[in-house]
C-alpha positions as CSV (number, residue, x, y, z in Angstrom):
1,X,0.0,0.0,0.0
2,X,1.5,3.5,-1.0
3,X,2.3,6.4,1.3
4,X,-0.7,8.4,-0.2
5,X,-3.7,5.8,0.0
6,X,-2.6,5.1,3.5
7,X,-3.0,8.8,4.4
8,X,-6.4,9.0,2.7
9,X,-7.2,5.8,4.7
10,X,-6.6,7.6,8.2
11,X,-8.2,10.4,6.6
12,X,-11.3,8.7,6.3
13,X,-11.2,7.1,9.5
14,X,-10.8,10.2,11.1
15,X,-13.4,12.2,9.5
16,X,-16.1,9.4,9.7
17,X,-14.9,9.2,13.8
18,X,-15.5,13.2,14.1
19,X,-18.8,12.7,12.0
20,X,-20.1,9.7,15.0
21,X,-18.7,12.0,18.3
22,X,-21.0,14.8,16.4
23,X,-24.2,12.8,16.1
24,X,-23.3,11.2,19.7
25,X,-23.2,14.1,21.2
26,X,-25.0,16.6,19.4
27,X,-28.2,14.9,21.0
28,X,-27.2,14.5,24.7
29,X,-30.4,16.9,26.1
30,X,-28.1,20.3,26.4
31,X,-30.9,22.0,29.1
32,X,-31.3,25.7,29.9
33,X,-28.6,27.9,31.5
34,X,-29.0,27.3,35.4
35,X,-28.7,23.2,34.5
36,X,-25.6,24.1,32.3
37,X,-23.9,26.0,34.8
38,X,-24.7,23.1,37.6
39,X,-23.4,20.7,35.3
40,X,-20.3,22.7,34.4
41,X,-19.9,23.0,38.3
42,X,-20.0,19.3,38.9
43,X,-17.9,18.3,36.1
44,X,-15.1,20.5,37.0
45,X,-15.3,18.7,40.8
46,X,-15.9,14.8,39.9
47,X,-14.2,13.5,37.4
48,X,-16.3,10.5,37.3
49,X,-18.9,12.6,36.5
50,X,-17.2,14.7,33.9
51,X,-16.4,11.2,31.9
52,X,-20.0,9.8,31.6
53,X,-21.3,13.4,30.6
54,X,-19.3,14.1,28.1
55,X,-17.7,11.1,26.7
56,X,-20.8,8.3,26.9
57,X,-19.4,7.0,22.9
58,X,-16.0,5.9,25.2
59,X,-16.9,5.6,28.4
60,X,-19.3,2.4,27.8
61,X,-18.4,1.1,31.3
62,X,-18.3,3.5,34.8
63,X,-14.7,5.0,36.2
64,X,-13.1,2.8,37.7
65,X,-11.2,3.7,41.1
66,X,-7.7,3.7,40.1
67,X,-8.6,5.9,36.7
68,X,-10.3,8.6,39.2
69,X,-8.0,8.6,41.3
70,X,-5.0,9.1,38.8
71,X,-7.1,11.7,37.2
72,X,-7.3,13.7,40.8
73,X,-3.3,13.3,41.5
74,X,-3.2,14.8,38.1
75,X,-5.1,17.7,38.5
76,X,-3.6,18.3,42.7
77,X,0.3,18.0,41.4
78,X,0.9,21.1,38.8
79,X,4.2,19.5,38.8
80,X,3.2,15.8,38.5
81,X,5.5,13.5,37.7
82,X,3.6,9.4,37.3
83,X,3.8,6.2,36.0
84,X,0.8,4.7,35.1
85,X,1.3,0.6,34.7
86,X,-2.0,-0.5,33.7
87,X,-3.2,-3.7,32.3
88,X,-4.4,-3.9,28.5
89,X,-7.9,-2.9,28.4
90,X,-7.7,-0.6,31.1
91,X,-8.2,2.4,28.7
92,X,-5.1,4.1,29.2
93,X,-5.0,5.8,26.0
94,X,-8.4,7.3,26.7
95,X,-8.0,8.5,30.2
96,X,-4.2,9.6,30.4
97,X,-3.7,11.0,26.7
98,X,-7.3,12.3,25.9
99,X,-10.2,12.9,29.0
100,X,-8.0,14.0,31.5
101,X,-6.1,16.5,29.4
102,X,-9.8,17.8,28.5
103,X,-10.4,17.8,32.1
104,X,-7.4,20.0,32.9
105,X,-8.9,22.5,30.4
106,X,-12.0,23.1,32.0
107,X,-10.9,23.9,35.2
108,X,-10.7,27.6,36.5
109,X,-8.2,29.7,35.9
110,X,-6.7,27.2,33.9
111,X,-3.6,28.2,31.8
112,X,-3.5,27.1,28.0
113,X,-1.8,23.8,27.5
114,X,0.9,22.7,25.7
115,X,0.9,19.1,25.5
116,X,3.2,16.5,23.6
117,X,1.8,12.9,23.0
118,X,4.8,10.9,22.7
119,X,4.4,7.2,21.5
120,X,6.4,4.4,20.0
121,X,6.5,5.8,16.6
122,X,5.3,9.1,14.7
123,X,2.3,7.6,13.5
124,X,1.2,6.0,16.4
125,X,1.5,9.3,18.6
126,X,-0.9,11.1,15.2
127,X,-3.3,8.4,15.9
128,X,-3.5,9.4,19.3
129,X,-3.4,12.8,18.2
130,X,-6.0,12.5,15.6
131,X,-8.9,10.9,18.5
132,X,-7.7,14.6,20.7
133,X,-8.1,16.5,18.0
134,X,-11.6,14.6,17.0
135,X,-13.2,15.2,20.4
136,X,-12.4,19.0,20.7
137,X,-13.7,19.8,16.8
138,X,-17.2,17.6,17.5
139,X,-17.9,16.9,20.7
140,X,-20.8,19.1,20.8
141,X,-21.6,19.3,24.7
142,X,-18.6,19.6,25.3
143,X,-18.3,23.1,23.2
144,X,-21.6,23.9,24.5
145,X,-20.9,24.2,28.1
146,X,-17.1,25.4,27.2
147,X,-16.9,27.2,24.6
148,X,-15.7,26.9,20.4
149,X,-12.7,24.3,20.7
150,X,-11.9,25.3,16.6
151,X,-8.9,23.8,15.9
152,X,-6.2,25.0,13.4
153,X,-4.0,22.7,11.7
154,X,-4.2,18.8,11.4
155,X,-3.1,15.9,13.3
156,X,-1.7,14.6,10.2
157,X,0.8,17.3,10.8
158,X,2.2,16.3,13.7
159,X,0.3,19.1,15.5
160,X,-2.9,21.7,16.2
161,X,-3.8,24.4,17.9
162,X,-7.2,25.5,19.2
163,X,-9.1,28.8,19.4
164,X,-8.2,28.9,23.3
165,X,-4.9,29.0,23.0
166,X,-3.9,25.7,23.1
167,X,-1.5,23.5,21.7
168,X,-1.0,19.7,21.1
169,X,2.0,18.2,19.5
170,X,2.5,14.2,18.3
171,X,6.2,12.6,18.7
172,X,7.7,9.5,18.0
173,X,10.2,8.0,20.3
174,X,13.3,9.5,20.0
175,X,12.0,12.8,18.0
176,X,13.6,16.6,19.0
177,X,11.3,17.9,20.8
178,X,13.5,20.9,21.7
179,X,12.2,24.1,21.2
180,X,8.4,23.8,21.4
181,X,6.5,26.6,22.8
182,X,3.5,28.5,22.0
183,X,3.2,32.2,22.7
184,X,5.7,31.9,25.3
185,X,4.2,28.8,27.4
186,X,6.4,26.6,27.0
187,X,5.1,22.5,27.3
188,X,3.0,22.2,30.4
189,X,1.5,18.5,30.1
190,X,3.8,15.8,28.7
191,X,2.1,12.1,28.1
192,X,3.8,9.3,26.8
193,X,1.3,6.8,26.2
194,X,2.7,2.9,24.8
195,X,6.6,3.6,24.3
196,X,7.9,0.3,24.8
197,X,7.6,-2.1,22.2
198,X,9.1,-6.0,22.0
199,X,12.0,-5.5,19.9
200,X,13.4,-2.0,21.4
201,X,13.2,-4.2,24.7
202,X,15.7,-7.1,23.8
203,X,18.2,-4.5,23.5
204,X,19.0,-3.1,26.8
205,X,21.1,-0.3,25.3
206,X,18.4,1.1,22.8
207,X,16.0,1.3,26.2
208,X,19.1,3.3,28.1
209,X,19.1,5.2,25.6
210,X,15.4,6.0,25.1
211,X,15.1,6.4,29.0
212,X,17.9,9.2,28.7
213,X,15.4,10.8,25.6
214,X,12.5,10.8,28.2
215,X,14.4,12.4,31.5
216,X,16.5,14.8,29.2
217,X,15.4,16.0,25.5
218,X,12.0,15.6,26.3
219,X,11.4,16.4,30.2
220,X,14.1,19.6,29.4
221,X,10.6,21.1,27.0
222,X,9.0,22.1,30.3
223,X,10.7,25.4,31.9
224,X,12.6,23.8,34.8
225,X,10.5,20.9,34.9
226,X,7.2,23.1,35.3
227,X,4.1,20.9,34.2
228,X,2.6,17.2,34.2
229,X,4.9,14.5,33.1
230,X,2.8,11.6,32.6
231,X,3.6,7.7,31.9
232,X,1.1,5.4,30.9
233,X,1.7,1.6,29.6
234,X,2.4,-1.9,30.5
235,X,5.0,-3.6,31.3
236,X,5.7,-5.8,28.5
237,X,9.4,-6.6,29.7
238,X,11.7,-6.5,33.0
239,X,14.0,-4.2,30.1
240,X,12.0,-1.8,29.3
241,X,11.9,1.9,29.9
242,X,8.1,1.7,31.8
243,X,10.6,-0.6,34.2
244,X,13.3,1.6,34.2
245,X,11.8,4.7,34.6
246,X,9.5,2.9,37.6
247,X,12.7,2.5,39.6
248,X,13.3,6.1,39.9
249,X,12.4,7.8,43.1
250,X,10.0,10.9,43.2
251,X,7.8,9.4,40.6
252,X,4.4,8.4,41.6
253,X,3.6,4.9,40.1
254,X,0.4,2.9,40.3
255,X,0.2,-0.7,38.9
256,X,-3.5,-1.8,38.1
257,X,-3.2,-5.6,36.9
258,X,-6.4,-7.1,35.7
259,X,-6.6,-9.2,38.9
260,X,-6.5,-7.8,42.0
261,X,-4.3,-9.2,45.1
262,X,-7.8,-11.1,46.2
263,X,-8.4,-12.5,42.5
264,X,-10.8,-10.2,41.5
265,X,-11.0,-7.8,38.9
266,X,-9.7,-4.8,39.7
267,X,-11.9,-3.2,36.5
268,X,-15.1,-4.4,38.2
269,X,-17.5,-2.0,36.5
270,X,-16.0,-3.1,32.9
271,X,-15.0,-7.3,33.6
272,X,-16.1,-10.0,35.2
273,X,-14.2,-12.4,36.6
274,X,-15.6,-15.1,34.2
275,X,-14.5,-13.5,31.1
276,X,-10.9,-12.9,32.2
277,X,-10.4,-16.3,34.0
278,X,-11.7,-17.8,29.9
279,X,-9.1,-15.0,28.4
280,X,-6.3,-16.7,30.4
281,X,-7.1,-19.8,29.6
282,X,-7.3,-18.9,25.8
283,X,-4.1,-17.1,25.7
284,X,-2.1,-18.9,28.2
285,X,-0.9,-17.9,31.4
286,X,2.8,-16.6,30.3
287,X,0.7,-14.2,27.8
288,X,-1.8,-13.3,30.3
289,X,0.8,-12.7,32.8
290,X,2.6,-10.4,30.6
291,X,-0.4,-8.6,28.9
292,X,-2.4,-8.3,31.8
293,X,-0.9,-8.6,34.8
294,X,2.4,-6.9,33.8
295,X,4.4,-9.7,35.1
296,X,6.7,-10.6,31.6
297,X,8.0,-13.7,31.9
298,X,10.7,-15.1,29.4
299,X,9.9,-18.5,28.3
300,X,12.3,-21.1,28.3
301,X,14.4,-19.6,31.0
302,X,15.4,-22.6,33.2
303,X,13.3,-25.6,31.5
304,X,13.4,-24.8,27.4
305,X,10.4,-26.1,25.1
306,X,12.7,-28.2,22.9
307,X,13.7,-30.3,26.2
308,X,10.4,-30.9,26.9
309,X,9.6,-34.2,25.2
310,X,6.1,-36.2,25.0
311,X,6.5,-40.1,23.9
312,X,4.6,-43.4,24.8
313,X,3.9,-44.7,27.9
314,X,5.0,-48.3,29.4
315,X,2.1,-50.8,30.8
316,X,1.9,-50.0,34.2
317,X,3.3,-53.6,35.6
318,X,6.6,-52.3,33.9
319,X,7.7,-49.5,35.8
320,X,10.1,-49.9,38.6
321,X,8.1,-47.8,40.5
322,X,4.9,-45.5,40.3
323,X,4.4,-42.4,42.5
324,X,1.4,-39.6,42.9
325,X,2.5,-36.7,44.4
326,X,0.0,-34.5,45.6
327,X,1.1,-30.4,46.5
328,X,-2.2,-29.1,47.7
329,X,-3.0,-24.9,47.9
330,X,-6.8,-24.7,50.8
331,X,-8.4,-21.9,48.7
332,X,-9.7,-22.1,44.8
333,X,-10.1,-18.3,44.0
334,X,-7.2,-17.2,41.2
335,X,-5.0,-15.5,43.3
336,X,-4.3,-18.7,45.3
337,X,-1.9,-21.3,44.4
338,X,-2.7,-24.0,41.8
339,X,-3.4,-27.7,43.5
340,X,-1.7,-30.2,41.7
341,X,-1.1,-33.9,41.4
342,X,1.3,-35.8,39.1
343,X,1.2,-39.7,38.7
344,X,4.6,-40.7,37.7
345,X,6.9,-43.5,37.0
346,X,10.5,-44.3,36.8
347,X,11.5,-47.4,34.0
348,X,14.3,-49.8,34.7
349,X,16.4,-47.6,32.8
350,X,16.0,-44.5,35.2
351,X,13.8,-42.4,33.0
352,X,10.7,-40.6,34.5
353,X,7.1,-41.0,32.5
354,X,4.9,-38.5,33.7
355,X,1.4,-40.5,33.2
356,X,-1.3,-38.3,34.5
357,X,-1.1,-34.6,35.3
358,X,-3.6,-32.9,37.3
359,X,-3.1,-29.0,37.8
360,X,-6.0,-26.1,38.7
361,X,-7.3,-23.5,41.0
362,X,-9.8,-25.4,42.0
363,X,-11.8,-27.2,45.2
364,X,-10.5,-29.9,47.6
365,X,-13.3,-32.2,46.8
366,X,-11.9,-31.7,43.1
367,X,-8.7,-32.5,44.1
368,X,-9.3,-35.5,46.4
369,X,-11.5,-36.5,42.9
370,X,-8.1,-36.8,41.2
371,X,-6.9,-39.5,43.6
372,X,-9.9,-42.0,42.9
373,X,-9.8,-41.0,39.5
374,X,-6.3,-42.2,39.4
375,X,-6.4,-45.1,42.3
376,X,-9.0,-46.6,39.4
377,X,-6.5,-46.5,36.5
378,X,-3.8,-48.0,38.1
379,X,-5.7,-50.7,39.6
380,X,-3.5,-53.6,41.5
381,X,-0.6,-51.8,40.3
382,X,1.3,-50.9,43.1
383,X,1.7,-47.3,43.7
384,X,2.9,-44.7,46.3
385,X,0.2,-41.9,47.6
386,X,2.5,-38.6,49.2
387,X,1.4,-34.9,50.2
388,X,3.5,-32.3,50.4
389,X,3.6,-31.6,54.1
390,X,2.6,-27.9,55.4
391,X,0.6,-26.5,57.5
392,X,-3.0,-27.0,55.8
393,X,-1.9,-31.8,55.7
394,X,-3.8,-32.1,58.3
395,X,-6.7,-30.1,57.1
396,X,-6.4,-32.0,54.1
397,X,-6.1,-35.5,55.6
398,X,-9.2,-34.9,57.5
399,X,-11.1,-34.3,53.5
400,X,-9.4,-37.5,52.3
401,X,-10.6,-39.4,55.5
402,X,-14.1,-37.8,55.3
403,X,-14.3,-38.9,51.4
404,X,-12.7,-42.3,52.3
405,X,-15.8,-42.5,54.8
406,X,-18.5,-41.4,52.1
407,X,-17.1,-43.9,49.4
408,X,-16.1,-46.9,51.1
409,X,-12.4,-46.9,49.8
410,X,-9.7,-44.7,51.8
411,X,-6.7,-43.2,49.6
412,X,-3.5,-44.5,51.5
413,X,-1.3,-40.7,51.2
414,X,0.8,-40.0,53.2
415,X,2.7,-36.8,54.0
416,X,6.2,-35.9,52.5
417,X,7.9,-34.4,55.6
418,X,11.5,-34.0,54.7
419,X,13.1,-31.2,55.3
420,X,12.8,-29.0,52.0
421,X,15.2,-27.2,50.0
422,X,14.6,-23.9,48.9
423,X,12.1,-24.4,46.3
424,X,13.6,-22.4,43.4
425,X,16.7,-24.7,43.5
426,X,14.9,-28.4,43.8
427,X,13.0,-27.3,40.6
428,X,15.6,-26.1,39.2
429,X,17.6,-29.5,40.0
430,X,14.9,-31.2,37.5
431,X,16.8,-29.0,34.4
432,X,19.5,-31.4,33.8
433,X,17.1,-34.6,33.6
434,X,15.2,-32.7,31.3
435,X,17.7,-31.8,29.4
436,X,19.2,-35.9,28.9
437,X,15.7,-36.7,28.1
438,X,15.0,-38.7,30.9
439,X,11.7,-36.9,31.8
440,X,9.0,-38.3,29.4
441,X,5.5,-36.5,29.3
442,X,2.4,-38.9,28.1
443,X,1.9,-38.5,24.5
444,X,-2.0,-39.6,25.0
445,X,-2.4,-36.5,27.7
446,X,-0.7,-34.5,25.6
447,X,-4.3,-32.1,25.5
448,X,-5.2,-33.0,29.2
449,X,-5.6,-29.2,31.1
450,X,-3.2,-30.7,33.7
451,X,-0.2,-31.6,31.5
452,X,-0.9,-28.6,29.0
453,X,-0.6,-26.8,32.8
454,X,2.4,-28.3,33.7
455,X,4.3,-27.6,30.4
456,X,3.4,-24.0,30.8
457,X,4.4,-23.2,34.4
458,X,7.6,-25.4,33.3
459,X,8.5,-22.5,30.6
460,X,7.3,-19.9,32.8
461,X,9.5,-21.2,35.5
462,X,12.5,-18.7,36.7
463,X,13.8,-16.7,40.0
464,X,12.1,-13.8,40.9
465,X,8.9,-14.7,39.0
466,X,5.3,-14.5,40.2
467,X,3.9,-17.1,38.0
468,X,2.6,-20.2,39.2
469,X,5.1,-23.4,39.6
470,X,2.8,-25.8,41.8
471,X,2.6,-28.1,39.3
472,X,6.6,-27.9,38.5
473,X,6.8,-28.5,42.5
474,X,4.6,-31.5,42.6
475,X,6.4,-33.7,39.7
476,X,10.0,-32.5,41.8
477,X,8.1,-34.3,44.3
478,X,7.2,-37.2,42.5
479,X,10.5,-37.9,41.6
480,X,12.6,-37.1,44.5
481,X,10.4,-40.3,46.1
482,X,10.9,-42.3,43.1
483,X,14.8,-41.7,43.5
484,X,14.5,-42.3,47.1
485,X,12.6,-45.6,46.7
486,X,15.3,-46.6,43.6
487,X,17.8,-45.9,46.4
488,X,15.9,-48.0,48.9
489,X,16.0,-50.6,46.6
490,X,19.4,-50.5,45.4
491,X,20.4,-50.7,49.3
492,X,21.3,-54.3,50.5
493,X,22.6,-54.4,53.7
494,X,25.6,-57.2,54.7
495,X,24.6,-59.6,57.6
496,X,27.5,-61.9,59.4
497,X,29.7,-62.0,62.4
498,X,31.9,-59.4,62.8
499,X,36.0,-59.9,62.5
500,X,38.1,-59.8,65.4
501,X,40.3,-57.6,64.8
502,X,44.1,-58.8,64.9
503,X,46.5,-58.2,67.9
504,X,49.3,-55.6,67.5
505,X,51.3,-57.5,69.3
C-alpha cells in the first residue's frame, strides 16, 4: 500500500470518527442555562462525573477507582511526575492522553496547554493525536458548556492548535522535541502513552538510551520541569523503559493488573471475573501474565520447550516404581496457588514418564477427585500416595478421611515431611534430567488441562517470577520419592559375624 492511499485511509477514518462523536453528542439533552452551569460546576469537581457526561461513545463502562484517582493526582500536582502501569484494556489511552487532558482544560483559571503525546512511533503518537483532536472539533456538549474548541492545523501534521490558546503536538520516540513553545508557554503536560515495544526491549542499550530521551530531551521542554509529566503503559518486559523509569524515586507509580491481590477484577465495573479467568485460559498464562498482569515472563528460562519431550507410555506392571505426588493450595479463588497432582513413573532404565497430570485453582473435593480418579487407572498396580507436608496436611487429611468414609475406599497418602530445599533450587535441579531426556510427558495427555498446565508453568519457570510453579513442585516431588525408593532398593545391607580384629602384638 503506498504512502498516499494510507494517508487518505486515516483520513477517512478520522473524519467518519468526528462525524459519529457529532451525532453522539449533538443529542445529549443540552438543558437551559441554570442546568448548564450546575453541570459545568460538577464536572469540573468529579471526574467520574465529567467522563460519563461528556464522553458516553468511550466511556461504555463506569470509572473505575484507580482511573479517578490518577485523574485527581493529576489535576492536585501542577508538577506531576507518574507512571501509570495499567493492564491492557484498562483504557489508558483514553483516560491519560485524551479525557484527563480535556479535564485539565476546563478547570478555573486554567492556563493554555501545551501538551506533547509521545508514543512508539510518529504515526502511532498522530493516531492518538488524531482521537484529541476529533473530540475538541465535535464533541458538541462539550463546546456547549465550554466554549468553540476550533482547531487549526491537522493531526496529520504532527500538531494543532485551538481557538483557546492551546497546543498539542504528536512525537515519536526518539523525535527533537526541543524548542516547542507556544506564545511563550512553554510545554505544560507531557504524556507518553505505549513507548515500549518488543524489539526495542531485547536490546537493553536502545531502552538506556530511550530512557535518557524521556528524562532529558523531552522532560528539558518544560521550563525547569514546570508541568505534568505523565507515563502510561504496561510492562511488556523486565527491560523496558516503563521498568526503568519505575525505579526512579519521586515518581508516583500505580500498577492496576487485571486481577486484584484477592483474584478479582480490579476493573469491576468493565469485567467479570468469568470473562478474564476464559481470556487466560485462551491465551495462556505466560501471555496473560505479561499482557495483563504486567508480570513478563521469558519463556524457556530454566526448562526450554525443545527439552520438553512427550512419547509413549509403558504398561503400568513395567515400571520400577509408580508415585502420585500430591502439592495441595486450601483456597480455589485465582490468586491462590494451583493444586496439583502428578502420577509418575521411573522405568528400569532410570527415565521418568509423567502419566497423568492434574493442575487447577480449584476445590478440595476436586482434588481428592483426582486420587480416585487415578487409584481406578492403576488398579492392583502398586503405587505410592504422598502430600507435600505444610501447615493445611492435616486439614487435608481430615477431606481425604471424610471422602474415604462417604465412598467406602480410603486413599492410603501419606505426607512428605522431609526437610525441603529452597524451592527455586529443587525445581531447578529437574533442568538437567530434562535436558538428557530422561523426563517423558504422556503422548495420550498431551491435551489434558493438567499436563498442558504443567508444560506451561515449566517454561514460565525462573527466580524472581510471580507465576505459578505448583505443578513444577509437585512432579520435583514425584521424583525425588521415586529416586528415594530406587535408592531404597538398590540398598542391600551385609549380615555376618563381625571380625576380630588382629593383635598388634
Amino acid at each position: 500500500m503506498t504512502e498516499n492511499k494510507k494517508a487518505k485511509q486515516a483520513m477517512e477514518r478520522y473524519l467518519q470518527h468526528l462525524q459519529e462523536i457529532k451525532s453522539i453528542t449533538s443529542v445529549i439533552p443540552k438543558g437551559n442555562e441554570a442546568e448548564k452551569q450546575k453541570r459545568i460546576a460538577r464536572a469540573r469537581e468529579s471526574y467520574a462525573y465529567f467522563v460519563e457526561t461528556y464522553f458516553p461513545h468511550l466511556a461504555s463502562s463506569k470509572c473505575g477507582k484507580f482511573q479517578i484517582e490518577a485523574a485527581e493526582y493529576i489535576k492536585e500536582n501542577s508538577r506531576a511526575r507518574c507512571i501509570f502501569e495499567w493492564a491492557r484494556g484498562h483504557a489508558k489511552s483514553s483516560h491519560i492522553s485524551l479525557m484527563i487532558p480535556m479535564w485539565l482544560k476546563i478547570q478555573r483559571e486554567a492556563t493554555p496547554m501545551v501538551m506533547v503525546l509521545v508514543s512508539k512511533s510518529g504515526d502511532a503518537a498522530k493516531r492518538l493525536l488524531s482521537d484529541l483532536q476529533a473530540e475538541l472539533a465535535g464533541n458538541e456538549l462539550y463546546i456547549n458548556d465550554f466554549g468553540a474548541q476550533k482547531t487549526d492545523g491537522l493531526w496529520t501534521d504532527g500538531e494543532f492548535v485551538t481557538s483557546a490558546g492551546d497546543m498539542f503536538i504528536a512525537l515519536g520516540r526518539g523525535q527533537s522535541p526541543r524548542g516547542i513553545k507556544k506564545r511563550g508557554i512553554r510545554v505544560n503536560y507531557i504524556s507518553i502513552d505505549d513507548i515500549d515495544d518488543d524489539e526495542m526491549c531485547r536490546n537493553p542499550r536502545r531502552v538506556s538510551e530511550a530512557v535518557d530521551w524521556c528524562l532529558t530531551a523531552l522532560l528539558g521542554t518544560m521550563a525547569m520541569g514546570r508541568g505534568r509529566f505523565v507515563l502510561v503503559g504496561n510492562r511488556i518486559s523486565q527491560t523496558s523503559i516503563l521498568a526503568e523509569i519505575a525505579e526512579r524515586p519521586h515518581f508516583f507509580h500505580t500498577r492496576v493488573n487485571a486481577l486484584n491481590a484477592k483474584g478479582n477484577p480490579t476493573w469491576k465495573e468493565n469485567y467479570t471475573l468469568e470473562e478474564i479467568s476464559s481470556l487466560r485460559v485462551e491465551m495462556g498464562e505466560r501471555r496473560f501474565q505479561k499482557e495483563y498482569m504486567n508480570n513478563p515472563i521469558m519463556e524457556g528460562a530454566i526448562f526450554e520447550r525443545k527439552y520438553i519431550q512427550y512419547g509413549k507410555m509403558l504398561p503400568l506392571r513395567e515400571y520400577k516404581g509408580i508415585v502420585v505426588y500430591t502439592d495441595p493450595s486450601f483456597k480455589s479463588s485465582t490468586k491462590n496457588d494451583f493444586k496439583a497432582t502428578m502420577l509418575v513413573g521411573i522405568t528400569k532404565q532410570g527415565a521418568f514418564h509423567v502419566i497423568k497430570a492434574y493442575a487447577d485453582q480449584t476445590k478440595v473435593s476436586d482434588m481428592i477427585g483426582w486420587h480416585y480418579a487415578i487409584e481406578e487407572y492403576v488398579g492392583d498396580t502398586p503405587c505410592r500416595y504422598y502430600m507435600e507436608s505444610n501447615f493445611i496436611q492435616d486439614l487435608m487429611m481430615d477431606e481425604f478421611y471424610k471422602a474415604g468414609t462417604e465412598t467406602g475406599k480410603q486413599i492410603p497418602i501419606t505426607g512428605d515431611a522431609r526437610k525441603k530445599p529452597e524451592k527455586f533450587a529443587r525445581i531447578e535441579a529437574l533442568q538437567p534430567l530434562f535436558q538428557r531426556g530422561e523426563v517423558i510427558f504422556n503422548e495420550a495427555e498431551r491435551s489434558a488441562p493438567g499436563m498442558k498446565v504443567l508444560e506451561e508453568q515449566l517454561l514460565m519457570f525462573q527466580r524472581g517470577s510471580k507465576a505459578h510453579d505448583d505443578a513444577p513442585d509437585a512432579l520435583e516431588g514425584a521424583i525425588w520419592m521415586l529416586k528415594k525408593q530406587e535408592r531404597s532398593m538398590a540398598f542391600t545391607p551385609r549380615m555376618g559375624r563381625r571380625s576380630k580384629p588382629k593383635s598388634a602384638w
